[in-house]
NUTOR-594092 format. One record per residue (C-alpha): residue in three letters; residue number from 0; x, y, z. Coordinates in steps of 0.2 Angstrom, whole numbers, plus 2048, in hexadecimal, padded with zeros to 3 digits. Last residue first. Layout:
N
r:k:x:y:z
ALA:NUM:X:Y:Z
...
This chain:
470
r:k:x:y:z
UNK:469:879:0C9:541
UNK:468:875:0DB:54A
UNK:467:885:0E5:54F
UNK:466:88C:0E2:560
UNK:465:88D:0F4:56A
UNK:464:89A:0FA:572
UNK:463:89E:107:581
UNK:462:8AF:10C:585
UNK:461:8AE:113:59B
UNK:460:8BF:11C:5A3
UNK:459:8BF:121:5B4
UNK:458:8CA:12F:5BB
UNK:457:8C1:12E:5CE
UNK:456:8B8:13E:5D2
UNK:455:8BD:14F:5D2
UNK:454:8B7:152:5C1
UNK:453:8C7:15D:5B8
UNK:452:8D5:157:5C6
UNK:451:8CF:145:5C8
UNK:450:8CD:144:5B5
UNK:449:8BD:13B:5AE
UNK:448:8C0:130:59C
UNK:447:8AF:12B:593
UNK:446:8B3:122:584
UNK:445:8AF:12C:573
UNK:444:8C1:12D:56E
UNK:443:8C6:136:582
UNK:442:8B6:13D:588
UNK:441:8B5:145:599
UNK:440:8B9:158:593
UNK:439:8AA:160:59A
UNK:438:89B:157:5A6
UNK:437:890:167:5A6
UNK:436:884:15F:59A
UNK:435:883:14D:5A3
UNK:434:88D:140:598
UNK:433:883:136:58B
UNK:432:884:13F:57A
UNK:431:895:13D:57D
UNK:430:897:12D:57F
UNK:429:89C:126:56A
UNK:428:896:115:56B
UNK:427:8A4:109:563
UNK:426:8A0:0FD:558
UNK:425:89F:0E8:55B
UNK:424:89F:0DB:54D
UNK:423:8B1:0E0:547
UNK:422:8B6:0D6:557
UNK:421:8CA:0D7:559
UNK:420:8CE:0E5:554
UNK:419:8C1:0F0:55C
UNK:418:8C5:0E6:56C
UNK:417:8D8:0E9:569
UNK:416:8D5:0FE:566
UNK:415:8CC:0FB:577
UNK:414:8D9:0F5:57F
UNK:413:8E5:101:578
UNK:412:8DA:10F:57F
UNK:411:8D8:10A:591
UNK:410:8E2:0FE:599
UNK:409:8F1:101:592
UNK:408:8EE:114:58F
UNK:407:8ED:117:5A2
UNK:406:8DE:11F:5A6
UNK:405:8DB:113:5B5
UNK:404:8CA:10F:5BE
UNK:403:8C5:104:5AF
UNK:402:8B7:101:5A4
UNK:401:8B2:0F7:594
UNK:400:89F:0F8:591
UNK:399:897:0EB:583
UNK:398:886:0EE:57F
UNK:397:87A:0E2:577
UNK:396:874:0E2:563
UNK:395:877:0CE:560
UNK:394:879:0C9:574
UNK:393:889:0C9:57C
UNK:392:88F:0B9:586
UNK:391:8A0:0B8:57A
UNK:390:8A1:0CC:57F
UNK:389:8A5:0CA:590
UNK:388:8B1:0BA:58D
UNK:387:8BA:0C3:582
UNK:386:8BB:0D4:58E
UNK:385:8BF:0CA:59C
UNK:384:8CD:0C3:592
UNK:383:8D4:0D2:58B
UNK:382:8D3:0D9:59E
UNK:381:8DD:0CC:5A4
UNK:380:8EB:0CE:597
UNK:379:8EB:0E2:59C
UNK:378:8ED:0DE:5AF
UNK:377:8FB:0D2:5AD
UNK:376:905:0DF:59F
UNK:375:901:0EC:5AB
UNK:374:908:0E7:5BC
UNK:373:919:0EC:5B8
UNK:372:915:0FC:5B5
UNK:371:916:0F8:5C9
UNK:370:909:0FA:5D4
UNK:369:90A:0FB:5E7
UNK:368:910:10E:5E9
UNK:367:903:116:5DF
UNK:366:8F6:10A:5E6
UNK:365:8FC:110:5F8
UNK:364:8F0:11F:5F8
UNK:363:8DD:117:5F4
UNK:362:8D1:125:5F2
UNK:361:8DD:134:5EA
UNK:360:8E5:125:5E1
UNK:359:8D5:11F:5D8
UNK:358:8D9:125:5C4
UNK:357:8E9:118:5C6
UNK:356:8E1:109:5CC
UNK:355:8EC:0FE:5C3
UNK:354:8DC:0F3:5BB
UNK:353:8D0:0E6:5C0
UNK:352:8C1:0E9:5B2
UNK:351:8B0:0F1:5B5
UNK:350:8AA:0E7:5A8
UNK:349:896:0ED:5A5
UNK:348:88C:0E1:59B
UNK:347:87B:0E5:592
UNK:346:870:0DA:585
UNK:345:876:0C8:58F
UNK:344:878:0B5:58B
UNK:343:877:0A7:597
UNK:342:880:09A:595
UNK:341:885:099:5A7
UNK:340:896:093:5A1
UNK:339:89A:0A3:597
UNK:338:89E:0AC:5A5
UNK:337:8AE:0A3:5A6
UNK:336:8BB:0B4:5A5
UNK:335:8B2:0BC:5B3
UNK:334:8B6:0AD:5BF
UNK:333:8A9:0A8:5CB
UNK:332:89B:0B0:5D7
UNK:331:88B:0B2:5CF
UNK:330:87F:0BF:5D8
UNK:329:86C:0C1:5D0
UNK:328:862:0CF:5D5
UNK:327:85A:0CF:5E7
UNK:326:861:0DC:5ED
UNK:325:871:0E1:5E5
UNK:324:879:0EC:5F5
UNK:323:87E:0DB:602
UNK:322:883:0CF:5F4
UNK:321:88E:0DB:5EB
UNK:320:898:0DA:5FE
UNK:319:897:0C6:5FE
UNK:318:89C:0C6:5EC
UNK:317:8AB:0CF:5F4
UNK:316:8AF:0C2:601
UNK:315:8AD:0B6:5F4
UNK:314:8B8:0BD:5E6
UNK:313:8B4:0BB:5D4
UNK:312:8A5:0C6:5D2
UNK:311:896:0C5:5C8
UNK:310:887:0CF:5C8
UNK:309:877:0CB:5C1
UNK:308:868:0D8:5BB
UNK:307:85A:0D5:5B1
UNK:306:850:0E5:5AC
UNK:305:83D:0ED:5B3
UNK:304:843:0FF:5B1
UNK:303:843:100:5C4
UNK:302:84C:0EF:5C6
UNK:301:85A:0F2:5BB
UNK:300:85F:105:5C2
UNK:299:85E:0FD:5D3
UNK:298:86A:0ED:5CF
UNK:297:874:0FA:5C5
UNK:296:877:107:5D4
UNK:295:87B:0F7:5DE
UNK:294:886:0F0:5D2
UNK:293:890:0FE:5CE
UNK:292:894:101:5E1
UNK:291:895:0EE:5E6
UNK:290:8A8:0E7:5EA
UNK:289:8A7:0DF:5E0
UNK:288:8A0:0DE:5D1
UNK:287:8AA:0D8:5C1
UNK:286:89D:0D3:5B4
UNK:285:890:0E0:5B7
UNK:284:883:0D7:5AD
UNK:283:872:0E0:5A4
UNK:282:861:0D5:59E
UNK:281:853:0DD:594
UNK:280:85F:0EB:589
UNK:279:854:0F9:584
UNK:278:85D:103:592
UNK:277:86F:101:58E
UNK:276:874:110:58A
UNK:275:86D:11A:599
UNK:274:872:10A:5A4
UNK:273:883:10B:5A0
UNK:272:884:120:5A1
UNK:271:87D:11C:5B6
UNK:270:88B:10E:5B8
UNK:269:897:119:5B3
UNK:268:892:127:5B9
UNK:267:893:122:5CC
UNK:266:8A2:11B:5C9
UNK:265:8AA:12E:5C6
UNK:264:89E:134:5D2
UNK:263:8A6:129:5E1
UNK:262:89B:11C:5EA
UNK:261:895:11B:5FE
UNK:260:884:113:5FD
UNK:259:871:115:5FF
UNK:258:862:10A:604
UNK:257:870:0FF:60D
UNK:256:86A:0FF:61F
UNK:255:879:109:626
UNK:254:877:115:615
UNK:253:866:11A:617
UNK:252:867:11B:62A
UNK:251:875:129:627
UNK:250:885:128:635
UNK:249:88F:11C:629
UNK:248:88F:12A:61D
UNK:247:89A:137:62B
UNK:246:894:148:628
UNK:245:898:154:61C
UNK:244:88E:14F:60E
UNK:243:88F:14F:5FA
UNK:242:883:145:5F1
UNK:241:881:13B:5E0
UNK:240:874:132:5D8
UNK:239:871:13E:5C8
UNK:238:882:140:5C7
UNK:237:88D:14E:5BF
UNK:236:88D:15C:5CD
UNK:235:88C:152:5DD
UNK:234:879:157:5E5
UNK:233:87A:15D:5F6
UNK:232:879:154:607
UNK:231:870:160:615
UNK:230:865:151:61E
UNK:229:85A:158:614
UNK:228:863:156:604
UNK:227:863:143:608
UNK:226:850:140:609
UNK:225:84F:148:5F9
UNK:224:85B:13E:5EE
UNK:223:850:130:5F2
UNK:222:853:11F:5FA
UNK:221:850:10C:5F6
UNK:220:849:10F:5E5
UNK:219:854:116:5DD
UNK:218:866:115:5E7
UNK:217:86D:123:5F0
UNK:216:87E:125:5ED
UNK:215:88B:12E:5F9
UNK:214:89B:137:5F7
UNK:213:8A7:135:603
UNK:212:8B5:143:602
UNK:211:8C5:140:5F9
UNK:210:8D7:143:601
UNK:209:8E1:14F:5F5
UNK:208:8F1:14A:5EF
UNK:207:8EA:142:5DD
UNK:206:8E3:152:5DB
UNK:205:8F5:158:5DC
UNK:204:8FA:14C:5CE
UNK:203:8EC:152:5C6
UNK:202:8F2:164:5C4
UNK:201:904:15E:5C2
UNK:200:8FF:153:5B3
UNK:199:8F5:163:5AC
UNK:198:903:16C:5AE
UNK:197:90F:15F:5A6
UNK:196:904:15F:594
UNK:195:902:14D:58A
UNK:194:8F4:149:595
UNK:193:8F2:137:592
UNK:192:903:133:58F
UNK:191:906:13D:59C
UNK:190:8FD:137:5A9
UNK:189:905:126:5A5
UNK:188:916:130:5A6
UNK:187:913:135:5B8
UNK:186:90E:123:5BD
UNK:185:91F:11D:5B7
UNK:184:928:12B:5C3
UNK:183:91F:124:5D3
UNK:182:915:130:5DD
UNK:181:918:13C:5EA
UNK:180:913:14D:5E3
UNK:179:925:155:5E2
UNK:178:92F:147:5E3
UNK:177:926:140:5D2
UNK:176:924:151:5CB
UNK:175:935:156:5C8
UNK:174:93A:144:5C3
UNK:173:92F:144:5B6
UNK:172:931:157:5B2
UNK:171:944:154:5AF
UNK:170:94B:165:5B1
UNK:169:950:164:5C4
UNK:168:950:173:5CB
UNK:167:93E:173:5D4
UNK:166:944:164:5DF
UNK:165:953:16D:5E4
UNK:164:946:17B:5ED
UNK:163:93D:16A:5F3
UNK:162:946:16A:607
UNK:161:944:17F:607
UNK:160:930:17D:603
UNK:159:92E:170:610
UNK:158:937:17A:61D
UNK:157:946:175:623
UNK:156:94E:171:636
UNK:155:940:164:635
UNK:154:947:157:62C
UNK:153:958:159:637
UNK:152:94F:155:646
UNK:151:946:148:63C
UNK:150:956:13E:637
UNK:149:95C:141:64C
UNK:148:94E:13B:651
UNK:147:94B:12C:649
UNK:146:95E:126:64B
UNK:145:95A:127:65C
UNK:144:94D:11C:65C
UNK:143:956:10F:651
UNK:142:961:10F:661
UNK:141:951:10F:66D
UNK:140:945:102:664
UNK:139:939:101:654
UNK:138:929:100:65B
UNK:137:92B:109:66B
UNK:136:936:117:669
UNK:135:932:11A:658
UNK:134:922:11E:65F
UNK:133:92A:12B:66C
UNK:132:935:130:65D
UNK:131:926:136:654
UNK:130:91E:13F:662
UNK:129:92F:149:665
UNK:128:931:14D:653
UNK:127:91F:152:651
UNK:126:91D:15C:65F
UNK:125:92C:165:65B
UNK:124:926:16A:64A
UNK:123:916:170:64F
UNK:122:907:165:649
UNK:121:8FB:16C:63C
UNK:120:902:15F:62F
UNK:119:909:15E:61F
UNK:118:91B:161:623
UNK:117:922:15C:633
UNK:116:912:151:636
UNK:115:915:148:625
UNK:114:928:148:629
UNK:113:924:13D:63A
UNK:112:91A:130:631
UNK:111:926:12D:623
UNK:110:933:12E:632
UNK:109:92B:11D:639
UNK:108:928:115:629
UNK:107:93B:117:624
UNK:106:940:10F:635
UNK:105:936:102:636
UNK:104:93B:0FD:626
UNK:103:94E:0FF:62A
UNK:102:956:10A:61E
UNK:101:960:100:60F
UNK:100:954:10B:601
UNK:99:959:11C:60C
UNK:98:96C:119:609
UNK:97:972:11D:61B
UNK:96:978:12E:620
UNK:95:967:134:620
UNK:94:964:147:61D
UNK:93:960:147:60A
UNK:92:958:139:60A
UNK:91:94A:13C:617
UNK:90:944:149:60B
UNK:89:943:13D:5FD
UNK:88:93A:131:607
UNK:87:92F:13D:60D
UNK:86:929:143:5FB
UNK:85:926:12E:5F8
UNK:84:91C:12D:60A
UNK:83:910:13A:604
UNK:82:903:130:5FE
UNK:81:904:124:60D
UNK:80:907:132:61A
UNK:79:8F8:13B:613
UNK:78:8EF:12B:616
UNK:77:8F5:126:627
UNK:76:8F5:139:62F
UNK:75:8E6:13E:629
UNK:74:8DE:130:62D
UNK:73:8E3:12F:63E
UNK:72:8E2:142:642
UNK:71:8CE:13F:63E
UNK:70:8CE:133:64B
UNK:69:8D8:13A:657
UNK:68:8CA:149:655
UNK:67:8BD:13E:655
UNK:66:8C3:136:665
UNK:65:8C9:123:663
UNK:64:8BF:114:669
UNK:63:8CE:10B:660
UNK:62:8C3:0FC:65B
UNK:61:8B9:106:64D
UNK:60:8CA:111:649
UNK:59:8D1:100:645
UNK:58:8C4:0FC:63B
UNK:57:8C3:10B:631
UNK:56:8D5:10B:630
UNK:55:8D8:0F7:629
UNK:54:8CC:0F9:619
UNK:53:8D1:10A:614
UNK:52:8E2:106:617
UNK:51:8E5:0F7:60D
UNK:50:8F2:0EB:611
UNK:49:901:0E7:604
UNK:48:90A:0DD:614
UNK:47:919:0EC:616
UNK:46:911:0FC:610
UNK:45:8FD:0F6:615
UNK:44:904:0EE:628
UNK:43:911:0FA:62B
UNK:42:903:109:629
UNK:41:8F9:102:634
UNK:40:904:0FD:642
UNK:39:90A:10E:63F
UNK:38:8FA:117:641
UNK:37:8F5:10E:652
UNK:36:905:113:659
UNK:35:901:124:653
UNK:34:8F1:127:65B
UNK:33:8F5:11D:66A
UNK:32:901:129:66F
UNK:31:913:125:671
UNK:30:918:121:686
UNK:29:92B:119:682
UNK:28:931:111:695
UNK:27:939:11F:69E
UNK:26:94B:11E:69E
UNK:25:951:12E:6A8
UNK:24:948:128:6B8
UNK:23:952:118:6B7
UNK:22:961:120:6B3
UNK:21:95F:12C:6C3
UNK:20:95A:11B:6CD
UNK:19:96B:113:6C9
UNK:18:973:123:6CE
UNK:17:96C:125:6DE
UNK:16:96F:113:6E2
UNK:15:984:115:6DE
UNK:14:982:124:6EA
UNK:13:979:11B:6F7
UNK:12:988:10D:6F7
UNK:11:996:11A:6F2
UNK:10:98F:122:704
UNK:9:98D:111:70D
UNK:8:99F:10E:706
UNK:7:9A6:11F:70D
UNK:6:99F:11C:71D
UNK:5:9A4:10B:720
UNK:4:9B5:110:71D
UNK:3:9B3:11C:727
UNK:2:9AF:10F:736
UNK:1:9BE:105:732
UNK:0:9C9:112:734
């Protein structure tokens, strides 16, 4: 008896170990590529600690030793996911039994990332979901992990198109457009303020969608268009100093030694219209520089045509950045708004003013989810003040330009109404004499107003004065 006994605990013995090591071979510790753990660190760190991903992915990708494909399916997958993220919400709302605002952050970041590769990816649908829940996985935990995949099995048991057929039913074209093209219903109504016609606003609210291409800058002087173009770059449509090409920039000796640069058209023509209006002036300021594009077309614009140029910029890192593309023009790092302590007066000032950022979403993807309409009435007393303190150092006859990377009428055409009201000495310069021929339907009251979806470049917006003779 004993000897069965015996027999029948050794068997529940080896039995019980059998079972122990079934678990242990079931629960595998989480594997998620590199890829998109990388990604998610990334994109935690800009929606949750206002990081900014064209800043931390380069960087990371530097570090990563990545593939270029891994690399290219990085950035896609980080920006678009970043625009996207407002579309994905709304998806992710319609399946989750929890209030998505009350979602765990991890949580809502993780699906954000797993819905772009469900629906604006090339990655098959159970790819994506298994991948996905691998990462949640790991950052985020098993139980939450579970709730991951479940939310995104339910995602993708739709196609895009069938999850946004209620979206096209709802009669408000605000709210319509909002969920449809990802971005926040006040920045909707800017546009169309502005726009005044909802299929234009949808046309740029697509552009805004689509991920901008480098374009490059070669700078008089230091480079020439031709040594570009056969390389294989080709000239941008509107700027004299603009190129298009299709390999990395940072790979061109020109560019890695700072003989050329990396600037968008839109900015491009700002700084190259300045200088055509400005040219009889001796001495030219970019009052807000950094982080260096303007400046460094103007420094070289400047020193060709024998002017003075300074550039001043409030921050130190970024003076540091100006510091690196202006030669040796001068660099003043302080306040904008005390540029009268120098006492030195100038003929030609650029104010390149902070602003929402709205005409640069294409370029910089969370900007639409980070500023508030809030935001405004800080940013629009700030620019009254850089203005005044621009135009109290303005010599008898200088120019005066007023520009901004938002078309927003707060900081565009209300501020200048208030600088024409509140300095009867300066006049307006009408800018359309100025633009390139071909460059149609980029004047807004004789300001120069570029449209990502008419131009594709940045919507930047440029008002030119002039002080009258005493």
């Amino acid at each position: 008896m004993l000897g069965l006994m015996d027999n029948i605990y050794a068997l529940m013995k080896d039995s019980s170990a059998k079972m122990v090591e079934a678990r242990r071979n079931t629960f595998k510790s989480p594997k998620p590529d590199r890829v998109r753990l990388l990604v998610f660190d990334i994109l935690q760190e800009v929606n949750r600690s206002d990081g900014y991903s064209n800043l931390l992915l380069p960087q990371a990708l530097a570090d990563a030793n990545f593939e270029q494909r891994d690399k290219g399916f990085a950035t896609e997958l980080l920006y678009g996911t970043l625009r996207m993220q407002g579309r994905h919400d709304y998806i992710a709302s319609q399946v989750s039994d929890r209030k998505w605002s009350e979602v765990d952050a991890g949580i809502v970041d993780v699906i954000r990332l797993g819905a772009h590769q469900l629906f604006e990816m090339r990655v098959p649908s159970h790819a994506a979901v298994s991948a996905t829940v691998e990462l949640a996985r790991k950052v985020i935990g098993e139980s939450k992990a579970s709730f991951v995949n479940a939310l995104l099995r339910k995602m993708s048991a739709q196609t895009l198109d069938q999850w946004l057929e209620p979206v096209n039913q709802i009669k408000d074209p605000v709210s319509r457009l909002s969920i449809m093209y990802s971005h926040p219903e006040w920045i909707v109504s800017a546009y169309y303020d502005l726009l005044r016609d909802y299929e234009e606003v949808e046309k740029l609210l697509s552009a805004n969608n689509l991920p901008a291409s480098p374009t490059l800058v070669w700078w008089p002087g230091r480079s020439t268009k031709e040594e570009f173009v056969e390389l294989g770059a080709v000239s941008t449509k509107y700027s004299s100093y603009g190129l298009k090409f299709e390999g990395t920039p940072a790979s061109l000796e020109a560019v890695r030694h700072r003989r050329a640069g990396v600037q968008d058209e839109g900015s491009q023509l700002v700084a190259s219209i300045f200088a055509s209006v400005v040219s009889e002036q001796s001495s030219w300021l970019d009052l807000c520089a950094g982080p260096g594009g303007k400046a460094a077309l103007l420094a070289c614009l400047a020193k060709e045509s024998g002017k003075e140029f300074t550039a001043n910029e409030i921050s130190k890192a970024r003076a540091e950045l100006v510091k690196q593309v202006i030669g040796t023009a001068r660099l003043w790092v302080g306040d904008a708004r005390e540029i009268a302590s120098h006492g030195k007066k100038f003929g030609a000032i650029l104010a390149d003013v902070p602003c929402t950022g709205l005409g640069a979403l294409r370029r910089r993807p969370e900007v639409r989810w980070r500023r508030q309409v809030s935001d405004l009435r800080a940013l629009t007393q700030l620019q009254r003040e850089i203005s005044e303190s621009a135009i109290s150092v303005l010599s008898d006859g200088g120019f005066f330009a007023y520009a901004t990377c938002s078309p927003h009428l707060a900081e565009t055409s209300i501020q200048v109404k208030d600088i024409l009201d509140n300095h009867p000495e300066l006049e307006m310069i009408d800018l359309t004499d100025f633009l390139p021929n071909d460059l149609k339907g980029a004047i807004r009251d004789g300001a120069l107003s570029l449209w990502t979806h008419r131009h594709e470049t940045d919507a930047m917006f440029m008002a030119l004065f002039r002080k009258k003779m005493q």
